[in-house]
C-alpha positions in Angstrom: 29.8 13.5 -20.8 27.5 16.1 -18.8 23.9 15.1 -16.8 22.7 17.6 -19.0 23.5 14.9 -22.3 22.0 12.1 -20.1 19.0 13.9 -19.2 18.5 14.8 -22.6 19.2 11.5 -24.1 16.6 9.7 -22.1 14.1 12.5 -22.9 14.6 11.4 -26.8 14.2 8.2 -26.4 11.4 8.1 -24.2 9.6 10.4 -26.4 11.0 9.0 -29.7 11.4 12.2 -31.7 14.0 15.3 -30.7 11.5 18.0 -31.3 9.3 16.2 -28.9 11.8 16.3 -26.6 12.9 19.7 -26.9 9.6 20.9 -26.7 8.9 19.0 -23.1 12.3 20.2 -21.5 11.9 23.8 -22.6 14.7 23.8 -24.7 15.1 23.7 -28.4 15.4 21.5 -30.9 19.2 22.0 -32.0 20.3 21.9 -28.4 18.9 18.3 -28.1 20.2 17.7 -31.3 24.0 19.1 -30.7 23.7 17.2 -27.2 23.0 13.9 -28.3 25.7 14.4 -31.2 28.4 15.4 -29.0 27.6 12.7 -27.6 27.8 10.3 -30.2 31.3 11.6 -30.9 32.8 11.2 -27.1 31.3 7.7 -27.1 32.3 6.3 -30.5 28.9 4.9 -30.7 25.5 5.4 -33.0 22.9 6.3 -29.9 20.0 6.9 -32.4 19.2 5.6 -36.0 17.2 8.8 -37.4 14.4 8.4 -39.8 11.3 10.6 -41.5 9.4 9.5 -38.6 11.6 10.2 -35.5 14.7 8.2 -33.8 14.8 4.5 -32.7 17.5 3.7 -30.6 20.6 1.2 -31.6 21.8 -1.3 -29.5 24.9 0.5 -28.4 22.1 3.2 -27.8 19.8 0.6 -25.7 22.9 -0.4 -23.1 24.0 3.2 -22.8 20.5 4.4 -21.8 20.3 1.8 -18.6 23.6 3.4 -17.6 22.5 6.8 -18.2 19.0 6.2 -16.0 20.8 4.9 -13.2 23.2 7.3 -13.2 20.7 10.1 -13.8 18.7 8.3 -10.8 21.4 8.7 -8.5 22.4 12.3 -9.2 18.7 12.8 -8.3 18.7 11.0 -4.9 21.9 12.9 -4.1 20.8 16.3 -4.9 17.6 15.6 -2.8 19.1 13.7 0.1 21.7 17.0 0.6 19.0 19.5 0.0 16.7 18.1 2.4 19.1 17.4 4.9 20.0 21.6 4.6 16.4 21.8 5.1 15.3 19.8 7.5 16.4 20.0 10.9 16.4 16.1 11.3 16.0 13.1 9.3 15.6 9.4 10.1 14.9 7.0 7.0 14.4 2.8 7.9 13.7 0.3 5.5 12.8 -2.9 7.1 10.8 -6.2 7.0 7.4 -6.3 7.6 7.4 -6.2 12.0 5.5 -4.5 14.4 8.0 -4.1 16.2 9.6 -1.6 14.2 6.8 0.0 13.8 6.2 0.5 17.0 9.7 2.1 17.7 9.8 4.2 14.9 6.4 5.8 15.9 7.9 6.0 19.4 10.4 7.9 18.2 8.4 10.3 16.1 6.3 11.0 19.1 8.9 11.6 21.5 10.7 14.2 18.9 10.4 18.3 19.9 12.7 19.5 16.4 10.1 21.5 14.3 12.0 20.9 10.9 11.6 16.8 10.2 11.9 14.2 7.9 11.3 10.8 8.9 10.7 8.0 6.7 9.6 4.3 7.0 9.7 2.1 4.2 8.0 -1.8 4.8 9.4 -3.3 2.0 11.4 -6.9 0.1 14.6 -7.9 1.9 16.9 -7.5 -1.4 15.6 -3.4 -1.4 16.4 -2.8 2.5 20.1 -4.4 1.6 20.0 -1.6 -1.6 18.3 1.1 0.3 20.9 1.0 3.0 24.0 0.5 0.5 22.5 3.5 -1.4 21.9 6.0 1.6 18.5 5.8 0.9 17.9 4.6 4.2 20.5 5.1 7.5 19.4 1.9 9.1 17.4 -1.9 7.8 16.2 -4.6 9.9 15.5 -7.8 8.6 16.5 -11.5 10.0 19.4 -14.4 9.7 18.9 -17.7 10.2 21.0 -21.3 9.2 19.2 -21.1 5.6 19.7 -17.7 4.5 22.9 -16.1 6.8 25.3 -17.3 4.0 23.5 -15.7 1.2 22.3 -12.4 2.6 25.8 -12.2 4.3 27.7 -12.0 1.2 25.1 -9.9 -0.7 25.6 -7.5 2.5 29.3 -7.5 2.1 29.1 -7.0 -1.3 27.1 -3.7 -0.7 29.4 -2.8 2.2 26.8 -3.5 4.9 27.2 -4.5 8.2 25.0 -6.7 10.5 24.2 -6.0 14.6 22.3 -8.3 16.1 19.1 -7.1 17.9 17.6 -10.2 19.5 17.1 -14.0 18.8 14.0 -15.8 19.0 12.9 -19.3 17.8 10.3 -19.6 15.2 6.6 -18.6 15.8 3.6 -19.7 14.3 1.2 -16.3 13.8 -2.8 -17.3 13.6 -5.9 -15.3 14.5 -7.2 -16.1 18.2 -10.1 -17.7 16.1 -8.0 -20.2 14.7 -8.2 -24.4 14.8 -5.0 -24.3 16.7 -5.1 -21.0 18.6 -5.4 -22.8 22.0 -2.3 -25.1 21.4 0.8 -24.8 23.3 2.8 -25.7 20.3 2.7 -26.9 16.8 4.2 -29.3 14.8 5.1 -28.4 10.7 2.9 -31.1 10.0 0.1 -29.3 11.9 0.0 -26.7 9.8 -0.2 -28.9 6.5 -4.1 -28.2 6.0 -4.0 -24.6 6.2 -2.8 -21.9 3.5 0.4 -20.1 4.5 1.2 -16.3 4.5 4.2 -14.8 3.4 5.2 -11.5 2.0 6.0 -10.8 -1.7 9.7 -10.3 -2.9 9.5 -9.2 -6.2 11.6 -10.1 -8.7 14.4 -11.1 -6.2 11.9 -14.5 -5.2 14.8 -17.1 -4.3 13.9 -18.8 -1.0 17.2 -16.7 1.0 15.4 -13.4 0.7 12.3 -14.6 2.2 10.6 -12.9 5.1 9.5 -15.6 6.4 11.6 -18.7 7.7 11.4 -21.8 6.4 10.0 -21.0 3.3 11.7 -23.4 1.3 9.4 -26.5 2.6 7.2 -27.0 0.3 3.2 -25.8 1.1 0.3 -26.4 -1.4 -1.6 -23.6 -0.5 0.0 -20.1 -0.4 -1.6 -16.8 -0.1 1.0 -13.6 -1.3 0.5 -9.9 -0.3 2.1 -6.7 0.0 1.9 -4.9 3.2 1.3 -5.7 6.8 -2.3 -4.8 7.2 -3.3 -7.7 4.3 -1.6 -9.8 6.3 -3.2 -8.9 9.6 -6.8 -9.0 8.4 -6.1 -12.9 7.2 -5.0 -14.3 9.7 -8.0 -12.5 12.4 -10.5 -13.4 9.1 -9.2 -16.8 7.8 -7.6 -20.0 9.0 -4.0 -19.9 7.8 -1.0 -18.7 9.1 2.2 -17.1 9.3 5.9 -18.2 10.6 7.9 -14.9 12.5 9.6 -14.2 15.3 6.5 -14.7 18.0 7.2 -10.8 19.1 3.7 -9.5 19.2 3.3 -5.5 19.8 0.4 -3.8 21.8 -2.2 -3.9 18.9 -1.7 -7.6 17.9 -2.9 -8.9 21.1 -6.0 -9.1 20.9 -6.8 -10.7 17.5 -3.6 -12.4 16.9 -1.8 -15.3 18.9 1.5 -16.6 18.7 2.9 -20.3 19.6 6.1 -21.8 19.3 6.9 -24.5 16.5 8.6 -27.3 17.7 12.1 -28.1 16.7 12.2 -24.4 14.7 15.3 -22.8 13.4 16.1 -19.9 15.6 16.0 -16.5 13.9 18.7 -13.6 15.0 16.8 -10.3 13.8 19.2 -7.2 13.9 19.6 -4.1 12.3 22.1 -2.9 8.9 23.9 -0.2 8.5 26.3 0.8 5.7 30.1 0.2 7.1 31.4 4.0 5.9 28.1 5.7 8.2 27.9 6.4 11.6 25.1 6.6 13.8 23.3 9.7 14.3 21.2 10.8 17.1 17.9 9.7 16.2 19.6 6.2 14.4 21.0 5.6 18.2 17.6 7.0 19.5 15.7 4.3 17.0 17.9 1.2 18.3 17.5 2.0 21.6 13.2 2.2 21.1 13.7 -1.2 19.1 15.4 -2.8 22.6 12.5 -1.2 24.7 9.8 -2.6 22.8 11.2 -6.2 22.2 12.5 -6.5 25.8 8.7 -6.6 26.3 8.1 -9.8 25.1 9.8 -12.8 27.1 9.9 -15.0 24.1 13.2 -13.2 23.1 16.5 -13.7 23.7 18.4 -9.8 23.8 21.6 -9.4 21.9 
């Protein structure tokens, strides 16, 4: 079984006739053809049922093309991880949780960098796709959060992928509302405070179970629940509308001034650290990117340091 079969096997059945896929990888027809038959004859399977009208796949044919995308799909990241990294002269890639914080120290980074050959990459994105990103060396480093609700959960699924967790800070759990808010001028809240207003939390995807949430404490039930995407939705609701959100209480430079955060009263406390895959060491700019994410959160005094 070659790349070259798989490649050519997904362009059939995407296209559902060989000649069309022939025609759209440059190739021709009986190459597809002898491909996909060889194929056939490796596997002990019927990929395709042939017809007047083009090719359907079997069942057999169905399951093997899942495997052969994800294995095509991974042959692809590899071949462009290790030919960017021969031409790039550096290359930082974080997948985290929707802070500012880590914001903030990856553009600290970027702007204290003199290379002239670069990649650096941030992806905001679901808690179950940092975990993947990182156990797929998509991504050298994740942050995201544990707490008492979730740490068994995202524990396993992280030694499962071969991940391993260092603590960052810990923090007890803030209540995020604009400075225009009902109870912007409180000291603290209470959960029950927050009963009348719509909560904001970040979208998951399909992986939606209440351990993967961004946000603590999402498993008490709320009537009213807005859902968005990236950071900035969430930033113009809460300096626009009266709900809120539930994070760490670490505000960065450019929250301050439409944004406060107050403590909730008898909160979980989060620990927020960074992943890394157990079999990668840290490079320059990982160690570089850990020691920015200390800087900026040892500017906040509602943290505790790990």
């Amino acid at each position: 079984m070659t790349l070259q079969q798989l490649r050519y096997l997904i362009a059939v059945a995407e296209y559902g006739s060989i000649n069309a896929a022939a025609g759209n990888l440059y190739t021709s027809q009986s190459n597809v053809s002898a491909a996909i038959s060889e194929l056939e004859r490796e596997l002990g399977i019927e990929v395709f049922t042939r017809s007047n009208r083009g090719v359907t796949l079997t069942n057999d044919g169905t399951e093997l093309l899942g495997y052969a995308r994800q294995v095509v799909e991974q042959a692809d990241l590899l071949t462009t991880r290790f030919k960017t990294k021969a031409a790039a002269g550096a290359r930082l890639a974080v997948s985290t949780q929707h802070y500012a914080f880590s914001l903030s120290a990856f553009v600290n980074v970027v702007e204290h960098f003199k290379g002239n050959e670069f990649e650096f990459i941030l992806r905001e994105t679901t808690t179950a796709q940092i975990i993947e990103d990182v156990s797929q060396f998509r991504s050298e480093v994740g942050i995201l959060y544990l707490d008492e609700f979730n740490e068994r959960v995202l524990r396993r699924a992280m030694g499962d992928s071969r991940v391993e967790f260092h603590p960052l800070f810990s923090a007890q759990v803030h209540v995020f509302v604009g400075t225009g808010h009902p109870l912007a001028k409180q000291e603290a809240v209470r959960l029950e405070d927050l009963a009348p207003y719509a909560r904001y939390s970040f979208e998951q995807g399909t992986v939606n179970s209440f351990h993967y949430s961004e946000e603590p404490l999402a498993y008490i039930p709320c009537s009213k629940n807005i859902r968005y995407t990236d950071r900035a939705t969430l930033t113009n609701l809460l300096t626009s509308y009266d709900g809120y959100t539930l994070s760490t209480g670490v505000l960065t430079d450019e929250m301050q001034s439409g944004i406060v955060s107050i403590p909730l009263e008898d909160a979980p406390v989060m620990h927020v650290g960074y992943i890394m895959h157990a079999e990668r060491k840290a490079t320059e700019l990982v160690e570089r990117y850990i020691d920015e994410l200390g800087r900026v959160i040892a500017r906040n005094p509602s943290v505790q340091a790990q």
